[in-house]
N, C-alpha and C positions, 0 to 999 in steps of 0.2 A: 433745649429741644433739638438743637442740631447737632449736638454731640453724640444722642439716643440714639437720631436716625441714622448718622454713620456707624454709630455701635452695633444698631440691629442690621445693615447692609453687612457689614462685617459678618456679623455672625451668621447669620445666613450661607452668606459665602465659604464656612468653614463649616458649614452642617451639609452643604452640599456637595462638598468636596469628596464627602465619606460616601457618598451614593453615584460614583462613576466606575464604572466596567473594571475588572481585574485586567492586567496585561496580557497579549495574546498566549505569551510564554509561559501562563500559570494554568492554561487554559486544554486539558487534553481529551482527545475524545479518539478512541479505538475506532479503528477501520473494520468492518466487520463483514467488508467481500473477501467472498473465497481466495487463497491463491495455492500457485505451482509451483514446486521444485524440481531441478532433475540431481540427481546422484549417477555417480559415472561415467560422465559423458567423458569422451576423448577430446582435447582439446583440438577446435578448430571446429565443431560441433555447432548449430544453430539452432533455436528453439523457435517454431511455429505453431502458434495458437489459431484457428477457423482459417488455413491457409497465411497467416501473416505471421511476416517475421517478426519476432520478437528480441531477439541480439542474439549473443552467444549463450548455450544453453549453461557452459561452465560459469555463467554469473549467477544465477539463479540454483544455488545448493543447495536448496532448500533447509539450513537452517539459519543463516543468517539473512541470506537474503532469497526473496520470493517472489514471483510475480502475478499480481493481485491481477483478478478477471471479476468478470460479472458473474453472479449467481446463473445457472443452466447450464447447457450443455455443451462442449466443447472437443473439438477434434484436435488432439497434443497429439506435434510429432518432432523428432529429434533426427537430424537430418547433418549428416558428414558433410565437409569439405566439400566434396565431390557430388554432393547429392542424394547419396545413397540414404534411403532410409532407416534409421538405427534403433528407431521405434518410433510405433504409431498409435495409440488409446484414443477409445471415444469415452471421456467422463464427462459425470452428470456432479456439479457442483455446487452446494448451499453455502447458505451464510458460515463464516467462522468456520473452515474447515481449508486444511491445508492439506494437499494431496502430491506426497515426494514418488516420483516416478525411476526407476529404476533402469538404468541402461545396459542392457548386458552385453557382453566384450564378444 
């Protein structure tokens, strides 16, 4: 009888084993807020989302890397060294949509 019961604790313990969570690593799930690229910026160039900076507008190329906003509306503007404004847009942004902004020289 005490062999059974250790048998079925075991067993148990190896039926259980198969119903714990996959690892975080297996685990993907797509970001699906909008974001922004700029193309052409001059370097030394800054990217400002609703007045805030956001770094240098040259990281954000919009195809590798992008910078994710919240869904609505948003004042992008692309701002030299010096201040100067190099471009300014007010876009309206939704889910899943990537919008490359374009700088002209």
């Amino acid at each position: 009888m005490k062999y059974l019961c250790v048998g079925l604790i075991i067993l148990s313990a190896v039926l259980l084993q198969g119903c714990t969570y996959p690892d975080a690593a297996q685990i993907e799930q797509k970001d699906s807020r909008p974001a922004i690229g700029v193309s052409g910026a001059p370097e030394g160039a800054a990217l400002y989302v609703d007045g805030l900076r956001m770094g240098m507008a040259s990281q954000y190329d919009g195809k590798e890397n992008v910078l994710l906003v919240e869904s609505g509306s948003h004042l992008v503007e692309v701002k030299a060294a010096d201040g100067k404004v190099l471009l300014s847009e007010t876009l309206f942004l939704s889910s899943s949509t990537t919008k490359v902004l374009t700088v002209q020289p």
